[in-house]
C-alpha positions as CSV (number, residue, x, y, z in Angstrom):
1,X,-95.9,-70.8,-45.9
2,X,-97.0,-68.5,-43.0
3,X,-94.7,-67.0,-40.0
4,X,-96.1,-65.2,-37.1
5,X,-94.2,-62.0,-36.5
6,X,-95.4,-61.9,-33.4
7,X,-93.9,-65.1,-32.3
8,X,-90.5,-63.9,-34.4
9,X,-90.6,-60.3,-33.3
10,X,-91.4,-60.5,-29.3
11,X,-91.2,-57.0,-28.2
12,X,-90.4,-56.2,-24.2
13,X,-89.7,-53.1,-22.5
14,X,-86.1,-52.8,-22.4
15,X,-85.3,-55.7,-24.8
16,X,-84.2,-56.1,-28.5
17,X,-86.0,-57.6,-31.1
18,X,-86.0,-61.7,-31.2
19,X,-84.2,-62.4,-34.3
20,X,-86.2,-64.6,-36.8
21,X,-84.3,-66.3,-39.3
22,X,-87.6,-66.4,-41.9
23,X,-88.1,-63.3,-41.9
24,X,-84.8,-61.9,-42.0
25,X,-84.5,-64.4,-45.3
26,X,-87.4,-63.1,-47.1
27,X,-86.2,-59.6,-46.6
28,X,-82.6,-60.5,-48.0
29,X,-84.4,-62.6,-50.6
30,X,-86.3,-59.8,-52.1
31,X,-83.1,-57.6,-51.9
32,X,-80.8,-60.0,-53.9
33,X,-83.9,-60.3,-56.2
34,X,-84.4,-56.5,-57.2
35,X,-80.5,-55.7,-57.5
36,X,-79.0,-58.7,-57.7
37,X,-76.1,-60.6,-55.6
38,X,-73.1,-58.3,-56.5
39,X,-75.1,-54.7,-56.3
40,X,-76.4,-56.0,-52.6
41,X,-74.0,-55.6,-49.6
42,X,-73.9,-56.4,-46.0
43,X,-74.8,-53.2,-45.1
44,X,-77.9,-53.3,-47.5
45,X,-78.6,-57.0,-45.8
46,X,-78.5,-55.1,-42.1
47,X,-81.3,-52.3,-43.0
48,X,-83.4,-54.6,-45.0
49,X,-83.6,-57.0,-42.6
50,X,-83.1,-54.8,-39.4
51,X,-80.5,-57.6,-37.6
52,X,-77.1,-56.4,-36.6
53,X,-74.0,-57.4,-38.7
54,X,-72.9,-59.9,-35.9
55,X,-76.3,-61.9,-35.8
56,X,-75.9,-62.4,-39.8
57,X,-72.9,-63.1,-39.7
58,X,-73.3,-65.8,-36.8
59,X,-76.2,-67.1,-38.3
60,X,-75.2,-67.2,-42.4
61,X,-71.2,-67.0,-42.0
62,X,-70.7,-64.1,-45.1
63,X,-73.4,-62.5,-48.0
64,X,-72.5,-65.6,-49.7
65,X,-73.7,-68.0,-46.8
66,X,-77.0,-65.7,-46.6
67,X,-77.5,-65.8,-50.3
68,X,-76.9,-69.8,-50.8
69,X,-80.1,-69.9,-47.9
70,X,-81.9,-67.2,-49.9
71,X,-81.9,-69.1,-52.9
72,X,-82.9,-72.2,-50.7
73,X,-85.8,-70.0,-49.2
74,X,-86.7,-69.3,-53.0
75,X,-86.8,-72.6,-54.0
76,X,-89.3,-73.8,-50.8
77,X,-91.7,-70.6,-51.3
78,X,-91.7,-70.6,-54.7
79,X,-90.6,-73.8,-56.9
80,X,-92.3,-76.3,-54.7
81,X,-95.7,-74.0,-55.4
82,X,-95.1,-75.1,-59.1
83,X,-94.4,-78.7,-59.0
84,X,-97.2,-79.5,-56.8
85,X,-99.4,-77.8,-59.5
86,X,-97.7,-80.3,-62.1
87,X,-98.9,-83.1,-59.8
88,X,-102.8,-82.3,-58.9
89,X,-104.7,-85.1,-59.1
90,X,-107.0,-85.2,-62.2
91,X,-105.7,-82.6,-64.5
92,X,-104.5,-83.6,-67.8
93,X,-101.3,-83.2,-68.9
94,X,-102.0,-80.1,-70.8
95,X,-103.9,-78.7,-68.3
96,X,-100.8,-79.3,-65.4
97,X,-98.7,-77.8,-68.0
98,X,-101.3,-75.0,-68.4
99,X,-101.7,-74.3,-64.5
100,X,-97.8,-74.2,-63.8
101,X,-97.2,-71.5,-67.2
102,X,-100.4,-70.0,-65.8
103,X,-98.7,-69.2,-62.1
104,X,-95.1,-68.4,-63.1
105,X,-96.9,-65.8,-65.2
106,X,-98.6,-64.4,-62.0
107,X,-95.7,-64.7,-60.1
108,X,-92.6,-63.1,-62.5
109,X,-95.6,-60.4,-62.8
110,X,-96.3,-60.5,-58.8
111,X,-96.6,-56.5,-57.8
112,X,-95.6,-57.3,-54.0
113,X,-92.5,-59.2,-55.4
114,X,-89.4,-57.9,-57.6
115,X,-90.6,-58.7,-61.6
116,X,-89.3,-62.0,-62.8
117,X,-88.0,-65.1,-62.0
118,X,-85.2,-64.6,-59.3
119,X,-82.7,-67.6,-60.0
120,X,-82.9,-66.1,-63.8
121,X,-82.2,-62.7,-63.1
122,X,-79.2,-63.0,-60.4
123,X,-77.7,-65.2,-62.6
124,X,-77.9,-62.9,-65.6
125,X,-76.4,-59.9,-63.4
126,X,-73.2,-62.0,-62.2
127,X,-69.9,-61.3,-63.2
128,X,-67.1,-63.9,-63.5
129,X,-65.2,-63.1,-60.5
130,X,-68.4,-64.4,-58.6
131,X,-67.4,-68.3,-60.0
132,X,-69.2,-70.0,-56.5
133,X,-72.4,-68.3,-56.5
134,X,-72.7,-68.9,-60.6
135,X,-72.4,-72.2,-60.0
136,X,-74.7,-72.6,-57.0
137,X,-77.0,-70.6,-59.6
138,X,-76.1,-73.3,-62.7
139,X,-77.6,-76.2,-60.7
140,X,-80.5,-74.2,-59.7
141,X,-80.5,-72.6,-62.9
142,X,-82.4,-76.0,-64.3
143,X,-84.5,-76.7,-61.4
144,X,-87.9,-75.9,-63.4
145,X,-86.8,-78.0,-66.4
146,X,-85.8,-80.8,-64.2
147,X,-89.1,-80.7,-62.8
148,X,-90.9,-80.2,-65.8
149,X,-88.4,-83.3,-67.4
150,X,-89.6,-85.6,-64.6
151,X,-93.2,-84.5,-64.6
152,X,-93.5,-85.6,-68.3
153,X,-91.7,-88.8,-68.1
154,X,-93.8,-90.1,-65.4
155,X,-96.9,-88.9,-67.6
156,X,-95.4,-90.6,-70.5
157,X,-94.6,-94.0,-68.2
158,X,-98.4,-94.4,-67.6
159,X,-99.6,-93.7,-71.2
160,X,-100.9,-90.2,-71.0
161,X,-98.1,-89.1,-73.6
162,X,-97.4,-90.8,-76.7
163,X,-93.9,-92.7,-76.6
164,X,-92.4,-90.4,-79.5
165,X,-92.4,-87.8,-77.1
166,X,-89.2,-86.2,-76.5
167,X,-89.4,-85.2,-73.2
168,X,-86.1,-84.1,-72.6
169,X,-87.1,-81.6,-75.4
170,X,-90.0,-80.8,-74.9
171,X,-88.7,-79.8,-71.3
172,X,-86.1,-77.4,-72.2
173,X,-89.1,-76.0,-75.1
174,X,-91.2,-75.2,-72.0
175,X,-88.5,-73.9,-70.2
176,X,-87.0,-71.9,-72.6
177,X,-90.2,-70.5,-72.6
178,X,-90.5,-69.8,-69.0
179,X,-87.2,-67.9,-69.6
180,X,-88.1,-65.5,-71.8
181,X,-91.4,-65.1,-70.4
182,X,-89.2,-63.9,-67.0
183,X,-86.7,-61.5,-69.6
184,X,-90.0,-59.8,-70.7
185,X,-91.8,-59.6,-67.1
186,X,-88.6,-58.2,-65.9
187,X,-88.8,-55.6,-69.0
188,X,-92.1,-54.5,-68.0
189,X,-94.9,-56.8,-69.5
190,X,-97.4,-57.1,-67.6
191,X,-99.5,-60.5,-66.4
192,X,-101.5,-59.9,-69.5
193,X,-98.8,-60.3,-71.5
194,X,-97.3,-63.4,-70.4
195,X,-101.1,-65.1,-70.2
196,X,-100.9,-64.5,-73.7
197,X,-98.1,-66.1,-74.4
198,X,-99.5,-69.2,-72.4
199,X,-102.3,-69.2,-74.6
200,X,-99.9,-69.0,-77.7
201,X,-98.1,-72.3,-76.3
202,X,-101.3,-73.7,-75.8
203,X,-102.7,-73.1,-78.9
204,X,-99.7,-74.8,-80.5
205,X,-99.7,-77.9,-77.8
206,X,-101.7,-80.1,-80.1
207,X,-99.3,-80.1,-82.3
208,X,-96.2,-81.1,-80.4
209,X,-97.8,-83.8,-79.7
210,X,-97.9,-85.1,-82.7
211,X,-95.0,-87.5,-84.0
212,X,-92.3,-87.6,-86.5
213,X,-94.2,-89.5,-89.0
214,X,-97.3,-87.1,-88.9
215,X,-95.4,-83.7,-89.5
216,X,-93.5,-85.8,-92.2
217,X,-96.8,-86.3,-93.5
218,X,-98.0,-82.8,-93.0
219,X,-95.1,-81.3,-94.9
220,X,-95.5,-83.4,-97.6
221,X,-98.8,-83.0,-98.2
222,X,-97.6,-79.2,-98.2
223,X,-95.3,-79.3,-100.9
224,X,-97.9,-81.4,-103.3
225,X,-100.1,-78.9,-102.4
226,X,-97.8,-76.2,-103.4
227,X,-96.7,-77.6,-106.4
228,X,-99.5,-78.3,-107.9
């Protein structure tokens, strides 16, 4: 999504800067992102985004009003990014699950962006006086297993995953994952580290595919092995 600060930010001799609600949203975005929604104040939300108190507060109502459209602003720059990699026309469903790990590894690891994933990491810096915003965070909270939930059933509805499939677990597997790959960008691994853990789930794909009945089988055939 591209804005024209030139169109936002019309400069005339004698007048103020033209407020642009975008703009102003990416810069309070990236402020509740590195230091989370508690550590960031109004006055914080003023310099970063250069607008007077009164035009945030006419615009967004409190920091809570411009953090509930921050994490909207999130979610439309950022999530959409990832479902429409889920649904490309023509990849497999390993390879859509490949491409989405793939770019939330780039993007928890993104050097012009605060490290990790920021829904994850403003939730984990909340205390429980702030009961509103963690709840606004709960329901985004499972956004990308949702996704990835829905993405797999429709695969699995037109044959491209075999009916044992437990999607609802194999959903919360891949996010779980997506989780701690966000802990350990936000710890300092770098983008090589996370790719490798992509190619570690990868690796091990194959074999989440595989039914009840064939792991039975598998670890059976392990302990004959063993004990003979």
């Amino acid at each position: 999504m591209s804005i024209d600060p030139i169109a936002c930010l019309k400069k005339g001799r004698g007048r103020p800067k033209q407020f642009c609600r975008d703009i102003a949203l990416d810069k309070a975005l990236e402020m509740f992102w590195r230091h989370g929604y508690e550590a960031t104040s109004m006055a914080d939300l003023v310099d970063a985004t250069g607008a007077k108190a009164p035009t945030l507060y006419a615009e967004f109502g409190n920091k809570e009003g411009l953090f509930r459209a921050a994490v909207e602003r999130y979610v439309s720059k950022f999530a959409e990014k990832g479902k429409a990699l889920l649904r490309r026309p023509g990849s497999t469903v390993a390879e859509a699950v490949e491409d989405f790990m793939r770019a939330a590894a780039a993007m928890f690891t993104d050097k012009s962006l605060p490290s990790g994933c920021f829904i994850i990491c403003t939730s984990a810096a909340l205390s429980a006086s702030s009961d509103d915003v963690a709840e606004l965070l709960r329901t985004r909270h499972h956004l990308q297993e949702n996704t990835l939930r829905e993405f797999l059933s429709d695969r699995q509805a037109t044959g491209e995953l075999p009916r044992h499939t437990d999607i609802a677990a194999l959903a919360k597997y891949l996010a779980c994952t997506l989780q701690g790959m966000s802990v350990q960008a936000r710890d300092g691994a770098t983008h090589e580290d996370l790719d490798s853990i992509v190619s570690s789930l990868m690796a091990v794909w194959p074999e989440l595919m595989r039914s009840e009945t064939d792991l039975r089988m598998a670890a059976t055939d392990t302990t004959t092995t063993v004990g003979v």
